[in-house]
Structures are given as C-alpha cells and as structure tokens.
N, C-alpha and C positions, 0 to 999 in steps of 0.2 A: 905714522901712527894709525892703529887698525880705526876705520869705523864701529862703534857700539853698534849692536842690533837691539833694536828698535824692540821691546818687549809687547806682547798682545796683550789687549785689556779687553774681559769680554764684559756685555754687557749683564749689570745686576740683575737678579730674579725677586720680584717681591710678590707678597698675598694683595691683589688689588679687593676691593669689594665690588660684586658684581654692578650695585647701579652707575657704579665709575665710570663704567666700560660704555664703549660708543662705538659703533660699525663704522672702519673709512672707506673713503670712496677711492683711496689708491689699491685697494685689494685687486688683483686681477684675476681672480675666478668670478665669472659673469656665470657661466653655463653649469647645472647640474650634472654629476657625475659621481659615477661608486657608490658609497650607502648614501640613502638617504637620512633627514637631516632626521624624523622620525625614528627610527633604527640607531643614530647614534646615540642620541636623546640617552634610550631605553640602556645601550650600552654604558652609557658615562655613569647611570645612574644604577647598575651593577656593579662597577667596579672600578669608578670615579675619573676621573682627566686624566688621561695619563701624557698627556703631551701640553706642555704651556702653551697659554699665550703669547704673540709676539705684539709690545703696544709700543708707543708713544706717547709722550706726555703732551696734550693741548695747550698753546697758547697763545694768548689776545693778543690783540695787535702789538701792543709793546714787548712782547715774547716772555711775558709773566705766564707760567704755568697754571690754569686753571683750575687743579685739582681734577678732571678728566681726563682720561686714556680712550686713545681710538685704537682699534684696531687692524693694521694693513696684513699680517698674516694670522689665522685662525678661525676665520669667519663664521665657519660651519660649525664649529666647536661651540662657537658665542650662539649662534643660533638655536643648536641644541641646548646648551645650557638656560637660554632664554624661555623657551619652551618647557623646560623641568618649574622656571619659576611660575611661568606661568598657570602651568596643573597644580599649581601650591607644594610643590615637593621639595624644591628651593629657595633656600631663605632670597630677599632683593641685596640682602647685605650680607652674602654667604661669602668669602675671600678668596679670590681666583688663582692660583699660582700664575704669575705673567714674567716676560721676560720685556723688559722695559729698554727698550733703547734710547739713546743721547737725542734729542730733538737736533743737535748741533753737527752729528755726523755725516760726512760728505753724500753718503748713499742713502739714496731715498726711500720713501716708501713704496713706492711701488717693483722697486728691485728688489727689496726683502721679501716683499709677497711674492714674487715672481720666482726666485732663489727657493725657496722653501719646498717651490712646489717643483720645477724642475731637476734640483739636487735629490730629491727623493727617489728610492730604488726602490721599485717594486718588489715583493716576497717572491722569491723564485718558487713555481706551484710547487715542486718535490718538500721543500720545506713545510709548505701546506700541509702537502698528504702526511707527513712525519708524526706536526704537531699533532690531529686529528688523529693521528694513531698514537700517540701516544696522551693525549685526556682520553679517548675508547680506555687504554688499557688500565689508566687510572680509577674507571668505573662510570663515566660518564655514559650513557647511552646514546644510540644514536640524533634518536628524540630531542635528549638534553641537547647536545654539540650544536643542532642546527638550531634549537631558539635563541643559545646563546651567541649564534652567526649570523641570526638573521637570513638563512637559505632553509630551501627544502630537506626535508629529509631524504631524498633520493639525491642528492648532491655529495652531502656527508657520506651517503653508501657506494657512492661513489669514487670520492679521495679516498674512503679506507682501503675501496676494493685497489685502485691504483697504488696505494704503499704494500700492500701487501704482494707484490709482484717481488718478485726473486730481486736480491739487494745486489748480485753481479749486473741484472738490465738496470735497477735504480738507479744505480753508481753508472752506466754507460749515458743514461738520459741525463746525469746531472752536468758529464759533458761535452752535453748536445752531441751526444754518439747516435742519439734517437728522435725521433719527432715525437710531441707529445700523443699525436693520435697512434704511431705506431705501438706505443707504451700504450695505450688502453685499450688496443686490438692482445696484445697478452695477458691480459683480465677474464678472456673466458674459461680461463684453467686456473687451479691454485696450486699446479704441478710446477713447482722452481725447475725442477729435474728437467722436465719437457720445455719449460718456458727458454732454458740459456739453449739447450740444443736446438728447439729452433731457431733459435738466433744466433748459435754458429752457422750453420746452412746456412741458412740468409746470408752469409759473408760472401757465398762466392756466387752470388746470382745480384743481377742489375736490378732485379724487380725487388722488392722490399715492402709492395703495398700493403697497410693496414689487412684489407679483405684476404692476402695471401695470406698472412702471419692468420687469424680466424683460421682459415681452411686449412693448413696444415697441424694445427692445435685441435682441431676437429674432426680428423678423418677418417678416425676409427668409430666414432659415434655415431647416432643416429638422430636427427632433424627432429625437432618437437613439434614440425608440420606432419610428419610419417602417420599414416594411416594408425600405427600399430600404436605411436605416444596419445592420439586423439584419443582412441578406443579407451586403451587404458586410462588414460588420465592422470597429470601429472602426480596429483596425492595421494595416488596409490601405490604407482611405481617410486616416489619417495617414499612412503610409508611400507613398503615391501625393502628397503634400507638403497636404493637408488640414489643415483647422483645426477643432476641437473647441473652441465654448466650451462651461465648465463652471462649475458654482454650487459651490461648497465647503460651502454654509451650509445647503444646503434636497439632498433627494431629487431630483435632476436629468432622473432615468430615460434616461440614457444621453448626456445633454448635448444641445449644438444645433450642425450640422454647417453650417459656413457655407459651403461649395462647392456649392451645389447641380448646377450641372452636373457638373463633379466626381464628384459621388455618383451622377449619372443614367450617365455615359458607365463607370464601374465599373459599376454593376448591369447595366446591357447588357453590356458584356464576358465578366461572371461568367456570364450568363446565357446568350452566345454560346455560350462555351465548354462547358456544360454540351449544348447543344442538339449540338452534334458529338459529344460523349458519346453522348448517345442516338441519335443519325444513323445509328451503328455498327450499331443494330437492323437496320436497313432500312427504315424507317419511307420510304414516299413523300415526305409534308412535315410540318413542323415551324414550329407556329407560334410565336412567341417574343414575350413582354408581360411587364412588371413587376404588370401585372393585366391581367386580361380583365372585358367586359362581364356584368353578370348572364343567362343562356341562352345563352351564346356556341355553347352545342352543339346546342342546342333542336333546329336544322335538319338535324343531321349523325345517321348512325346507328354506337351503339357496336357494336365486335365482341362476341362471346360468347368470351373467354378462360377456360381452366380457371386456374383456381388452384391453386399448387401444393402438394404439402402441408409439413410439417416433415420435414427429413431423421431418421432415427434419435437422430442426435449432437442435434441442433435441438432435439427432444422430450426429450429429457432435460435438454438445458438447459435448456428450457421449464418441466418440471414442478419442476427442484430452485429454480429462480429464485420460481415460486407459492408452493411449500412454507416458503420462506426466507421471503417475505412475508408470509406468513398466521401464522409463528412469532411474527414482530416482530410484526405487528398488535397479536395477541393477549397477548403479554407487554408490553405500554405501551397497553394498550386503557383502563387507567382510571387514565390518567396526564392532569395537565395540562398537560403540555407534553410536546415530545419531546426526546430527548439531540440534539447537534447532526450526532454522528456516524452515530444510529440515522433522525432526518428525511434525511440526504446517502445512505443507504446505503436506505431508502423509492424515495427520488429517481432512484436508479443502477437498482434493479430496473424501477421502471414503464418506464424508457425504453427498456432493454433489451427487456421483455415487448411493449412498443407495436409495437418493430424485428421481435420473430418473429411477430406477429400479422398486421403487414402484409405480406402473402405476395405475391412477384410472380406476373406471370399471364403463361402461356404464347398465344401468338397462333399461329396458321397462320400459315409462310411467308408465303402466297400470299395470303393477306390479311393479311400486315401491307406488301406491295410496292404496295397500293391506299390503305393508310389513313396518317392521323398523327397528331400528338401536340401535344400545347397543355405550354407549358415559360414556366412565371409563378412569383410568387413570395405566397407564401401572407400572410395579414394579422401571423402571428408572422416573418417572415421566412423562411421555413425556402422552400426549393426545393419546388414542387409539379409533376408532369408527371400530366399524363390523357392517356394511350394510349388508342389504338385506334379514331379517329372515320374514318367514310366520309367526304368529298361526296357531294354527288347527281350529280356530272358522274363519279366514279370508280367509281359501280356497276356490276357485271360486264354487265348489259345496255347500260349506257351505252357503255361501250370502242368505240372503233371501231377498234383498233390505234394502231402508228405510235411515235414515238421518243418518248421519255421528257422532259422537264421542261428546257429551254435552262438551264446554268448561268448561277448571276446573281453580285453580288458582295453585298457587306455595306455596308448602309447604317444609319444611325440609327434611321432609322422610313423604317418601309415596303421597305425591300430584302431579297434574298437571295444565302446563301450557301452555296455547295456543301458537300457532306460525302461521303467516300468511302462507298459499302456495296457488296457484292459483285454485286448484282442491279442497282440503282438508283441513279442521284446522287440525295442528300435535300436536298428546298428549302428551305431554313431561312428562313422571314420572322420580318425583328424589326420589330415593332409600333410604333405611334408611339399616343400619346394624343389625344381629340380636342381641337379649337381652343376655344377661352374665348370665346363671343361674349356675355359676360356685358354686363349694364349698369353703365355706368361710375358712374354715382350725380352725375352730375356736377350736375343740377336736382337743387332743393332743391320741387320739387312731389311732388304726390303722383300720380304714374303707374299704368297698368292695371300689372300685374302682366304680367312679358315669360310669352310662351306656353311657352317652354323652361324655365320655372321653372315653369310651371304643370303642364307636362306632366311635368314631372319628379319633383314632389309627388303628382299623381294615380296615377302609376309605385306611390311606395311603400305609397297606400291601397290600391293595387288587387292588390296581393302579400297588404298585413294584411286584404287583402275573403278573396282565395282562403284564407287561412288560418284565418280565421273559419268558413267554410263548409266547410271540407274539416272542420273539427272541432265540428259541428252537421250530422250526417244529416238532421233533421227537415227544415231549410229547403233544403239540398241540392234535395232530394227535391222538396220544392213547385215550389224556383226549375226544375229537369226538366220537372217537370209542366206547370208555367205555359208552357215551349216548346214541348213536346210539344203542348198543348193549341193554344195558336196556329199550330201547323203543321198541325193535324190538321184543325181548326175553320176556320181562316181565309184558309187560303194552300194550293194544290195541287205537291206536289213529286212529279216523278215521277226514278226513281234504281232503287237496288239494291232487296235485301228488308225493312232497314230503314235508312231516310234518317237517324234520329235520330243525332246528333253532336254533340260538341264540340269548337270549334276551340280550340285552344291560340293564345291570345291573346299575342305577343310585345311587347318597351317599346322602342320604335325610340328613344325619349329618355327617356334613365335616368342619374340621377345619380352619381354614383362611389363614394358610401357603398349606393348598393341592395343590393348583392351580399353584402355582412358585415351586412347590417339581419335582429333576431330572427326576422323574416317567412319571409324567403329562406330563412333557415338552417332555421327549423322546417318550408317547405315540402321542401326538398330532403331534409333527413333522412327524413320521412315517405316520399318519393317514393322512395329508395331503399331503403326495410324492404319497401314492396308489391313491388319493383322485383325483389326477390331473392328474393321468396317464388312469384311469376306465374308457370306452366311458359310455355316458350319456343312449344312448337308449337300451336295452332291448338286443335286437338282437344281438347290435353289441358286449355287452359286454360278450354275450355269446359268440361268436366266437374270443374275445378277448383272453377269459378264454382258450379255448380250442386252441388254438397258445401259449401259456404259456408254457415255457420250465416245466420239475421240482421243480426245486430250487425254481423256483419264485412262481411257485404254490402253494410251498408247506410253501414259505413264505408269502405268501396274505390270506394262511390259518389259519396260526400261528394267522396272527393280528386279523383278524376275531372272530378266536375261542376267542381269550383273551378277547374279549367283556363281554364275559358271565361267563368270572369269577368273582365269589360271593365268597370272604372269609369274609364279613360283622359280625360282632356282631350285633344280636336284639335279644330284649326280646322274646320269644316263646310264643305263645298262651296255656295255659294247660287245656284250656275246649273246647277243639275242634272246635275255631273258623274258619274263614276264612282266618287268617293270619299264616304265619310259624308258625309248630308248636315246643315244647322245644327240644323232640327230632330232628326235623329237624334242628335247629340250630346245635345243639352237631353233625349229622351227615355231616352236612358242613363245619365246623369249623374243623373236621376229615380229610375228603376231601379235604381243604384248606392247611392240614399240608402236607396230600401227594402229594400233587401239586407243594407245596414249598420246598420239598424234592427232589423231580425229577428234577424242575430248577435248586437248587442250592441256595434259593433266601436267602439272606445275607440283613437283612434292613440296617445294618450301610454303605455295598456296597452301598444301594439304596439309601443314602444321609438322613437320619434319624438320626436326632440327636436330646437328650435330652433337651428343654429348659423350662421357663419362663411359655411362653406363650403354648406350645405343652403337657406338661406334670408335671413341677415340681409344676406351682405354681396352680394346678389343683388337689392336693391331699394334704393329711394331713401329719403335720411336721413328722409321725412316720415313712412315705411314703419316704418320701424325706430321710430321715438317713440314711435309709436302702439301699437305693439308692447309695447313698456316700458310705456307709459301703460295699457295693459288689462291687465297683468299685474299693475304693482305700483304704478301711482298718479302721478299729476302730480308728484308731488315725485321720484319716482326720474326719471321722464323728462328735468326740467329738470338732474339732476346730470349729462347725458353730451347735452345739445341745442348746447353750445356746441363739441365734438369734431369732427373732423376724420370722414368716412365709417367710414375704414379702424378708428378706436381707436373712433367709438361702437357699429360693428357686434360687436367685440369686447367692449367692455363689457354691450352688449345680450347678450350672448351669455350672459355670466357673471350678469346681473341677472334675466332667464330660464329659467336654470335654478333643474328643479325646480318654476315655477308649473304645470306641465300647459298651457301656454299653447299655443295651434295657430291658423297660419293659416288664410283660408278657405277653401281647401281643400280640407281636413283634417278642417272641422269635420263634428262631427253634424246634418243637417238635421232641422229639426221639421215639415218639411212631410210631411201624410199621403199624399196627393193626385200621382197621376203624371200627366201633363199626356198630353191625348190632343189637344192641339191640330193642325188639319190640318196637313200638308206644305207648303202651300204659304202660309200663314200667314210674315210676318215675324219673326224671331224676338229679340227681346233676348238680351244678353249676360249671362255670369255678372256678380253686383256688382266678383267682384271683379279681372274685366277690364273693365269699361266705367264705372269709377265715377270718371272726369273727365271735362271739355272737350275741346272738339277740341286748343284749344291746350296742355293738361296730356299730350295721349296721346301728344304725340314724345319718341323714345324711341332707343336708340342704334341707329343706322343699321345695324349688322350685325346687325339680329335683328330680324324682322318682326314689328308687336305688329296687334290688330284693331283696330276702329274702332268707332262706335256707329253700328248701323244708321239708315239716313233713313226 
C-alpha cells in the first residue's frame, strides 16, 4: 500500500496592530547593509509594505500566548515602520500584514531569519536598467526616478544610458557573454550599428578590454581635450547641431566630438573672427592656424615694443590680489587639503594676477603698417596671437613704394581676407595643414623606414641635441673649438673680421607634436630669459658681453652654439650637386652620435615617447611587432599580430608605454669612431633605411623612400 504524501501547511497571514509587534533577538542581521533604514521609512510610506512580516506569537512560561509578536525576520521593515510612527504619520495601532508562524514548529527562529535573507536573489542589474527605462518612458523624469530610488541622479543617467545599449549586446550580457564594465565601455555611442560590429571584432582577438572597446567606438572622433574642442567650446559646437559622445562611467576629459569638420570649420571661424579683431590694429598681415610649425618666426624679425606699465587703479589691484594670496597661502600652509571654497578663490586670484602680468606692448605706428601677427590657438586652447614680426620683403630698405596688398577673400586654407584699418587693408591668411603622405601599411613586410618619418624623428633628437648642449658649456665649448680649429687648420675663408658663426639650423620636416615636445619648450624658455636680458644696440651689448662673469659666459655660449646643431636625416646628393652630399650626411649623423655621447643625451629623458601619431601608425605591421617584441617579448607581440594596422598600432602604443623603448633613430650609438671615409667613396645607407630587398623597399607611391646603393 502506497504511502500518502504528507500535504504542506503554510503558515497564516493576519493584520497584527503595530504596538503588538516586538523586535527578536533571534533575528541575525547584526550589520547595516543596502538602504538605509531612513530611505525605506520614506519608501514604505510611498507606496506602503509591500513584503510582510514574519512573527511569532510570545509566550509565558506556561507557553500561554501573550498577545505579542516578536519579530525574527523583518526587522528593518519594523524599524522603518517604527519611525513613520514615530514622525506621527503612523497610527501605534495602524495593522501590520504578518505572517505568523506555529511557536510549536520544529524550526527555529533564527533559521527563518537566516532562510529569508540567504534564499533571496538579488535583481540581476539588466533588469534594473530595463525597469528604469521603462518608468523614463512612462513619463517619469530623471529627477523623479532617483528620489523615488533613493540615488543620485547621475546613477539613474546612467542605467538608462546602459539599457539603451543595442538589445543583441543586452541579450549577450544577460548571458554573462559580457562583463558589466565591458557593457558600459559601449555607452559612449548610441550607434547599435557600430556598437554589435565592434563586438563582432572583438570575437576574434584575446584582448576584449573595457578601454579598447572606448577606442575603437572613438576613432574617428575627436578628444574633448583637442585644442580645437577647448577653443570652440562645447555649447557652441552642440549648438552649431554637434554631437558629443560621452562616458558616464569613467573621467571622459571632456567627451569625444564626432563632427570633426564641424569642429574644424568653427575653429576657423572663431579664429577668423578674432583676426579682424586684431586687424583694427593696423597690422599689415595676419597669419591665421589652429597651430603653426615649430620656428615659424625663425626667419622673420620681431619689433622692439615697450611694455606697458600698470595703471595706478591696476597696481592696486595688483598688490591687494598678492596680499590676499599670500594671507590664504599661509593660514592653510600646514593643511592637508584645502576648503573648496579657499582652492576656487586660490584659482580666481592666480588668473587674475597672470591677466595683469601680461601687459600689452605698445608698437610704432609706422612699424606696426609693415609688420604682423600669427593668430593660433595654444595647446590649452585658449587664443594666442604674437605681434609684431617683419618679412624680409617688408624692410624699410626693401620698399620700393607702390599700392598696398590686392584685397582677397576668405578661404579655408590658404586664402585671404580683408579687414578695415585706417592706414592699411590687413591680409588675413587662414592656414591650411600639411598633406598626410604617410604610408598606408598596406604590406605586411618589413619596409626601409619612409624618409619623412625619418626626418621627422631626427627633427626631435636634434631639438633634445641643442638642448643637451645649450646645458653643458664644457662640450659647447669643445664642439666651437673643433670648428674653429677646422676652419682655422684646414680650410681658407676669407670674409669680415671674424668668419666664425653659427647657422641656425631650421626642420623643413617636423612632426606636429615637435613644438609642445619638453625640448622646444625648454629651448625657447631659455632663449627668451637671454633674449630680455641682451642690450639691443651693438656697442652696448658688447660691453655687456665683456662684464659677463664665466659661468654666464660661458653659458650664453652653450645656447648660442646649440643653434647650429644639425643631427637632421636627408637624403644626400650622389652626383655632386649643390645639396649635402651622402657622404656629408653619414659624416653628421657620426658627429651627431658624438655630440650625444658627450651630453649624455637619453630621448626617453628628453620626453620621447612611442605613439600613434609620432611613429607606430607610420610604419608597417612587421615594424610595429618588432617594436612590442623588443620591448616586452614574444608573448605580448603574438597578443595584437592577428589585429588589424590601425587597432595593433594602438595597442602597440598602450603595450609601449613606459618601456623607454626607441626607434633607430633615436637610439644611442656605441660607435667611438667618426668615419673619415673619402667623398667620393660609395656610401651605405642607415640600417634603418636599407635593411630590405629590392622587392621589400616599395613603398607608398606618394613618398619617395632610398634604395640600397649598387
């Protein structure tokens, strides 16, 4: 005969009245967690209990029921509800829905409490982001959603933004095909299209990180750190009908602007309009660039403006704005942190102080109707103009008379446009960038290295050479001598009273980071400390010179001579032109190793580092491995050898940093020995232009590479 099964009996539910109710001591939540009890309070009393209580009925020692309920699961619930009575919003005899258990059941109370809170499943987040999209689309605000959640409103803008992600990746993250952070790295697009196609890609590569899924969602854009987004500013380039994507999850530094012409044809505009600003001067001409080359002025001569000084009112502002500083400094000088209001009101002074230190400069008339002005935008964005440059065709000896400048009109790059001034129409030229005849990477060999990468890497040794030597007299000094001596010894120059010179060595091809690289900037600072110290006339600077301790002598030397270092790559001439000849190159490039041997000169010291734009994505994918492989080993090379050019030069980028890693270049020679090989000697190429076949050396058609000598 079968056994009967045993039927379940569950326990009854009754309305208790709250002063019934009594907290037990078998409850086992001890510890705060999840809302607080404050936040539920407000919740319950929105939109009432929605989960019973679990009680017990008390009693006395003869197991007579008292008419009291304790508590062992709900406690938080009983607390907030305690709390509403307490603010008078709840009656003390308001009726609790409870779920009342058998005092007589085997299992305890403190298994129930325990059971309750164990057995419970968390809300998987996806369900989260869902609900919250769907009360948004019921009408709730964001606003609304978070007081009735008890979070921030940037929380809220956040699950929506994560529902709103393409429902093929949702449906992949619901299972666990994704990591939550990967899911929130494709939130900076609300492109579905783009969002599943980068995450097919992603199938067939081992990397999968958050930061790659960003960068390839991002590559066609532009950084909201870019000179050009600062300038503009975000609410104009949205209000010009612009698209900002942004990260809600991560530090975005300003988002990534996906109009790029958009943001080019604003910055030119902005930067149009500013140049007619200045036109009002009188300025002859006006050059206009989002940037200019590094030396753009090298060739031109500045005027001598006075500066002017602080008005009365100015100086007083001046000194009480110090005074106020120097107050604050020193009452939070041995603070570790600063109040937020005392850091913002730091911040208000220095800017102001910066605004009366940079004092405008008065120009002659008559020479500002000759000269003009360069109107770019600095690496923080902010407006930058430099007054005051000659031509050499606008020198007062130059003039020959005659009518003034044909007005032109405004074009994108390369045009001109007029601007009223009382003496002159001012030519406004806006600038255009140069062309990209980079190498498409499109072979998978391993190619010479194109000359315009080459020349462009030697560009920023030969800035960190001059800077090496401008800050080492001793070899200065020698490197002098050694030409003085070969001029003096070996060669007849006949000329003025003394021939000795040096030429300021120009980078006809210079990359677009040269000009913001440590080099530059610590050469130009230096050059303009001498630059405002030198009397202007002739005479006096001779007996300047000659008042000159040592040290300082022998340091105004240093800078000077560093002018005329030349460790440039160029092609050599081999049929006896007019231009350097091959040997000449191989003998300077010698010369240049021993120059940077005697400084010391270290490019990863000198702020050189491997990227993107400076080198990776400038050579062929066999370039880039090799690169990763001397840096960090076979194994990292094979994690990015199956990638596409554009994501491995990227990844090389990121795997890179940080090793001190440098092309050849760049490198240190260990050779002692400068090659006194004759002229007319054949000459070999650097390794690391000639180190294929014939058939490895084709190369993209718009850029002329060498070949290996016969």
């Amino acid at each position: 005969m079968a056994k009967a099964v045993q039927k379940i009996i569950l326990s009854a539910s009754r309305d208790i009245p709250f002063n019934k109710l009594v907290l037990s001591q078998s409850n086992v939540r001890r510890l705060k967690a999840g809302v607080s009890v404050e936040d539920l309070a407000e919740d319950i009393a929105r939109r009432g209990l929605l989960q019973s209580l679990n009680v017990r009925p008390v009693v006395d020692a003869d197991g007579a029921e008292t008419g009291q309920f304790e508590i062992p699961a709900g406690g938080r619930r009983y607390r907030a509800l305690e709390r509403l009575v307490r603010q008078k919003r709840l009656s003390k005899t308001a009726l609790i829905p409870c779920i009342v258990r058998n005092p007589n059941v085997e299992v305890s109370a403190e298994e129930d409490s325990l059971a309750e809170n164990v057995q419970r499943v968390a809300l998987h987040p996806l369900d989260q982001f869902r609900a919250f999209k769907a009360l948004y689309a019921k009408g709730a605000g964001e606003e609304e959603i978070a007081a009735r959640f008890f979070v921030a409103p940037a929380v809220v803008k956040q699950r929506l933004r994560l529902a709103a992600v393409s429902e093929k990746l949702l449906d992949v993250y619901a299972e666990d095909g994704m990591t939550l952070e990967q899911l929130m790295a494709f939130t900076v697009t609300t492109d579905h299209a783009r969002q599943e196609q980068v995450w097919e890609a992603l199938q067939q590569s081992y990397d999968k990180e958050p930061y790659l899924i960003r960068r390839q969602l991002t590559e066609s854009t532009v950084r909201g750190s870019d000179r050009r987004a600062r300038f503009v500013g975000a609410e104009a380039y949205e209000a010009a009908g612009g698209v900002i994507l942004r990260d809600l999850f991560e530090d975005d530094n300003g988002g990534w602007l996906e109009d790029i012409a958009l943001l080019d044809r604003l910055a030119t505009e902005k930067l149009a309009a500013e140049a007619q600003a200045i036109a009002t001067e009188g300025w002859k001409w006006i050059e206009v660039a989002v940037d200019f080359r590094y030396g753009h002025t090298s060739h031109l001569r500045q005027l001598d403006g006075v500066t002017l000084e602080l008005t009365p009112e100015e100086q007083m502002t001046f000194d009480a704005l110090t005074a106020e500083y120097a107050k604050l400094e020193g009452e939070y000088e041995g603070a570790d942190e600063l109040p937020d209001e005392v850091d913002a009101r730091l911040g208000e002074i220095e800017t102001a102080l910066t605004a009366l230190e940079n004092r405008p400069v008065r120009y002659e008339p008559a020479e500002i109707a000759r000269a003009g002005a360069f109107v770019s935008i600095d690496a923080d964005g902010k407006l930058t103009v430099d007054r005051g440059f000659v031509r050499p065709e606008d020198e007062p000896s130059m003039q020959t008379g005659g009518e003034g400048p044909m007005e032109g009109e405004t074009h994108e790059a390369g045009g001109t446009i007029p601007a009223a001034s009382d003496v002159q129409r001012t030519v406004i030229t806006i600038g255009g960038g140069e062309p990209d005849d980079d190498d498409d990477g499109s072979d998978d060999a391993i190619r010479p290295l194109p000359e315009r990468l080459v020349g462009e890497l030697t560009a920023h040794r030969t800035l960190a050479l001059r800077d090496a030597v401008a800050n080492n007299p001793r070899v200065a000094l020698t490197a002098l001598l050694h030409k003085l001596c070969l001029d003096t010894f070996q060669h007849s120059a006949p000329g003025a009273c003394l021939e000795a010179s040096v030429r300021h060595v120009f980078f006809p091809v210079q990359a677009a980071d040269l000009k913001d690289s440590p080099s530059a900037k610590a050469v130009a600072a230096r050059h303009e400390t001498w630059k405002a110290e030198l009397p202007k006339d002739d005479d006096a600077l001779w007996d300047w010179l000659a008042a000159l301790d040592d040290t300082r002598r022998v340091a105004l030397l240093a800078h000077c001579v560093s002018f005329g270092v030349n460790a440039l790559y160029e092609k050599g001439d081999r049929h006896g032109g007019p231009g350097v000849s091959a040997h000449g190159v191989q003998q300077r490039t010698a010369q240049a190793d021993r120059l940077a041997r005697a400084v010391g000169l270290d490019m990863v010291e000198a702020g050189w580092r491997p990227s993107v734009d400076n080198y990776l994505g400038r050579v062929t994918k066999p370039r880039i491995l090799d690169a990763v492989r001397e840096a960090k080993g076979e194994q990292a090379a094979q994690l990015i050898d199956h990638l596409k050019k554009t994501e491995m030069a990227k990844e090389a980028e990121r795997l890179l940093d940080g090793t001190g890693w440098l092309p050849e270049p760049l490198r240190p020679s260990d050779s002692e020995d400068v090659s006194n090989t004759p002229t007319d000697t054949v000459e070999e190429l650097p390794a690391f232009l000639a180190d294929c076949d014939g058939q490895d050396a084709a190369t993209d058609e718009s850029e002329p590479h060498p070949i290996a000598a016969e």
